[in-house]
C-alpha positions in Angstrom: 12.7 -5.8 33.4 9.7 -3.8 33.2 6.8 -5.6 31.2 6.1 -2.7 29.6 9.7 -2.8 28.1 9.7 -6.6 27.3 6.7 -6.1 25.4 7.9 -3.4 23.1 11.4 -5.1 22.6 8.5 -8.1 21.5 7.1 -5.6 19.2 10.2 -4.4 18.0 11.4 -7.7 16.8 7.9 -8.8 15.6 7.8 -5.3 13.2 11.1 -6.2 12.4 10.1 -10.2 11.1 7.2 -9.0 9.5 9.5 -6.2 7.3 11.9 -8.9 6.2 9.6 -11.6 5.0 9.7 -12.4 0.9 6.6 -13.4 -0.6 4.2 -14.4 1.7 1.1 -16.9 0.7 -2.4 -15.8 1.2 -4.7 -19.1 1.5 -8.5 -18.3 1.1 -11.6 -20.5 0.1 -13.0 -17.8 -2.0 -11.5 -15.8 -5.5 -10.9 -13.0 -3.0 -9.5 -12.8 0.8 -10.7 -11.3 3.6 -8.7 -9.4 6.4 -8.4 -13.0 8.2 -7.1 -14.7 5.2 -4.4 -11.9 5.1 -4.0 -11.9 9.3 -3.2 -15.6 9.2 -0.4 -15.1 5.4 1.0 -12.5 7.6 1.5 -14.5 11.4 2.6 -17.8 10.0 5.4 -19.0 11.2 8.6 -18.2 9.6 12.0 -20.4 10.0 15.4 -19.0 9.6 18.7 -20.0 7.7 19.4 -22.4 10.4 15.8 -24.2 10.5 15.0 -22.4 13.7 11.5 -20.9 14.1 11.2 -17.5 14.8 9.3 -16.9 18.0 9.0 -13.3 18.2 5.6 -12.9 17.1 4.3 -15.8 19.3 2.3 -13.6 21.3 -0.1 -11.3 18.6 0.0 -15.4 17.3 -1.3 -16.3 20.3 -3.6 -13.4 20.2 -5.3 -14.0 16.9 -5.2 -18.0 17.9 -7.5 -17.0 20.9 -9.5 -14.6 19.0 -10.4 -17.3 16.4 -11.3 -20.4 18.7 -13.3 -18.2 21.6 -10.8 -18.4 24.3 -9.7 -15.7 26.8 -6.7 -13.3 25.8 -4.1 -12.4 28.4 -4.6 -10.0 30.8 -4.2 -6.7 29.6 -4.8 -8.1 25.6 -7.7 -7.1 23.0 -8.2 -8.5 19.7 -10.4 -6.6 17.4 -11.9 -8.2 14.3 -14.1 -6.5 11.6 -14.5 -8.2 8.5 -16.6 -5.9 7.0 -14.7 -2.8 7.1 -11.2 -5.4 6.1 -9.7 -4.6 9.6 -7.6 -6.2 12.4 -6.3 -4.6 15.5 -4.2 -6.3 18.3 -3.8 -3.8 21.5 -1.3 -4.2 24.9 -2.4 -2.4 27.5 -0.8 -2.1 31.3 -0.3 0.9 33.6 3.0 0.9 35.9 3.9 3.4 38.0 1.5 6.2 36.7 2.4 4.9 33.3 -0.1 3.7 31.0 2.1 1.8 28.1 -0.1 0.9 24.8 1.4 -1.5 22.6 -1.1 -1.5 19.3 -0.5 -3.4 15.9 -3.4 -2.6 13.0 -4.0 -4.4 10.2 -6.1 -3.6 7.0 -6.5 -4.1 3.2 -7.4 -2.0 -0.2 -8.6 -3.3 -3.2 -6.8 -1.4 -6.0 -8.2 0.5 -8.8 -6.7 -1.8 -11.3 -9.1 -4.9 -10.1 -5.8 -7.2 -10.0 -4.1 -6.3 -6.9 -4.6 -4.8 -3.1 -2.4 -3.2 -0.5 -2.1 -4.7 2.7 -0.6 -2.5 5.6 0.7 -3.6 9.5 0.9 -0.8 11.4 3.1 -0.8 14.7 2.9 2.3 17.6 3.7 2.4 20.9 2.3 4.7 23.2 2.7 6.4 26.8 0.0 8.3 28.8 -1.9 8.7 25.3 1.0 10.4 23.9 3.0 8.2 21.0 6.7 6.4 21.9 8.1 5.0 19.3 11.0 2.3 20.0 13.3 1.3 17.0 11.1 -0.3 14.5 7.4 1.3 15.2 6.0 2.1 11.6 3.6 1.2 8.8 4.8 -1.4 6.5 3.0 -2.1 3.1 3.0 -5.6 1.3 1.2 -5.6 -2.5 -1.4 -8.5 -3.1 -1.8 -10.4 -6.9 -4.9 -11.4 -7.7 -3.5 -14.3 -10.4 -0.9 -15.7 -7.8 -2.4 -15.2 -4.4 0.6 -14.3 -2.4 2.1 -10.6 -1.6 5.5 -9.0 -1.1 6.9 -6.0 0.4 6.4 -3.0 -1.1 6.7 1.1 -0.6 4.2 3.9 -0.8 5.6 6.6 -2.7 2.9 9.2 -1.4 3.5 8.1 2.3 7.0 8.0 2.2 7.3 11.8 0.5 4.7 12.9 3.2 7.3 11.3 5.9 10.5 12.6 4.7 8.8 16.1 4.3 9.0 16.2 8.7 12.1 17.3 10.9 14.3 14.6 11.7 13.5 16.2 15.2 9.3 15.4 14.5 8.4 11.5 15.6 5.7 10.3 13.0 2.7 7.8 13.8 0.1 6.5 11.6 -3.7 5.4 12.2 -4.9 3.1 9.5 -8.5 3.1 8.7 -11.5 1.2 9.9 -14.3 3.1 8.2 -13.6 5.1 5.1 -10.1 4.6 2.8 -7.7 7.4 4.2 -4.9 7.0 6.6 -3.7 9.9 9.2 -0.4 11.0 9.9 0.1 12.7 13.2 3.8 14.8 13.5 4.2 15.2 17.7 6.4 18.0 18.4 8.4 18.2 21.0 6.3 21.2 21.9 3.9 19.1 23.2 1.6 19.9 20.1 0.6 17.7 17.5 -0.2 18.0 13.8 -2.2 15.7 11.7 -2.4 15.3 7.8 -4.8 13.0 5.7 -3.1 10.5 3.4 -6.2 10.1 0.3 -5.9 6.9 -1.1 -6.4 7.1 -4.7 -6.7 3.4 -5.9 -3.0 2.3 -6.2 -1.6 4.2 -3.3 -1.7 7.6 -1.0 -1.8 11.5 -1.8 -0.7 13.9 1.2 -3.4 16.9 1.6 -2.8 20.3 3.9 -1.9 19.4 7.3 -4.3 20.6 9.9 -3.9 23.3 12.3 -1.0 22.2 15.0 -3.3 21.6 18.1 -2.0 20.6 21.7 -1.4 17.1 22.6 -3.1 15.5 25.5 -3.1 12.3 27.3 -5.9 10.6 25.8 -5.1 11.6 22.1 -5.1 8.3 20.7 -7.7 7.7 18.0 -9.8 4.8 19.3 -12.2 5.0 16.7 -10.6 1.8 15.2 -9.5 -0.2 18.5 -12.0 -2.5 20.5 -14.2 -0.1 21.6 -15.4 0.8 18.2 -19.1 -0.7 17.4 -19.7 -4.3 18.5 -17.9 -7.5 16.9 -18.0 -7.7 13.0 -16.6 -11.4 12.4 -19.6 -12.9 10.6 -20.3 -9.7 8.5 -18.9 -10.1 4.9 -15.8 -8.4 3.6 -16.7 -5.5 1.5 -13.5 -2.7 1.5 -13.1 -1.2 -1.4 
């Protein structure tokens, strides 16, 4: 089996894990976490009904264990950290046979207008020669933080999920969560080799859908690295201050 493959069945299974969790604890030193904090809530190790751990998101585990005590990643593996902007991103990369395969899992926070909660979001794509391939389970999952109780549970976006369902079955969706700024972008690739994006406005609780840009061709390199490793220099010390 192609490593490309294995690593996107990994994926698959660790978007999957991370969908069916129930409420999740957030340990943090302070009154309020920071993306670590919520990293670490969301990789903990799960068990199943039969005691078992589940091993499927052993390797962004390893990942972020790596990131956190200085050591090397695995060959082909970045770990992006930016505490300042309330960001994590975790990116696969290897080329096979002309191939260039992109595995990419980001992770970011907003604090809500009401002062008592914030929405956490792990964001899964997969991606060929620049151009997105989604396997099963890519996709943006949301998980609510309380303030008072410091854990969070699954939850929906009613402006994201209206924005989706507005696309052709026949239309694959990706998202790009934010490093800089509040908004998330939706990008519809059609199958004519175009691709369309549309700005998701956070508005303090969740997500409004503005008018789609201009359909404009896809190309190989048209995945937004603004928020991946290449992106400014290493944030980890800076303070957490997402809004």
């Amino acid at each position: 089996m192609k490593k490309a493959a294995l690593f996107a069945i990994v994926f698959a299974c660790c978007t999957m894990t991370v969908a069916a969790q129930g409420t999740i604890r957030v340990n943090c030193k302070g009154a309020n976490p920071t993306i670590s904090d919520f990293v670490t809530a969301i990789l903990a190790p799960t068990y199943g009904e039969d005691g078992e751990e589940d091993e499927s998101m052993n390797g962004i585990r390893y990942a972020w264990e790596c990131y956190r005590k200085g050591k090397p990643q695995h060959e082909g593996v970045t770990f992006t950290l930016d505490q300042k902007n309330g960001f994590a991103c975790y990116e696969y990369r290897e080329v096979e046979e002309g191939v260039e395969f992109i595995a990419r899992i980001e992770m970011c926070y907003w604090n809500e207008a009401d002062q008592k909660h914030k929405l956490f979001a792990y964001n899964y794509m997969c991606y060929d020669n620049g151009r997105y391939s989604p396997g099963q389970y890519d996709g943006l999952t949301f998980y609510r933080y309380d303030n008072a109780t410091k854990t969070m549970r699954y939850t929906s976006d009613p402006g994201v999920d209206a924005a989706q369902k507005a696309t052709p079955p026949s239309v694959m969706v990706s998202f790009s969560l934010p490093r800089s700024g509040k908004d998330i972008v939706m990008t519809r690739w059609m199958s004519s080799g175009t691709k369309q994006q549309q700005a998701l406005k956070w508005n303090g609780h969740g997500f409004s859908a503005q008018k789609p840009e201009t359909e404009t061709q896809a190309k190989n390199d048209d995945i937004d690295y603004s928020s991946g490793p290449e992106y400014n220099q290493d944030l980890r010390e800076l303070v957490d201050e997402k809004d």
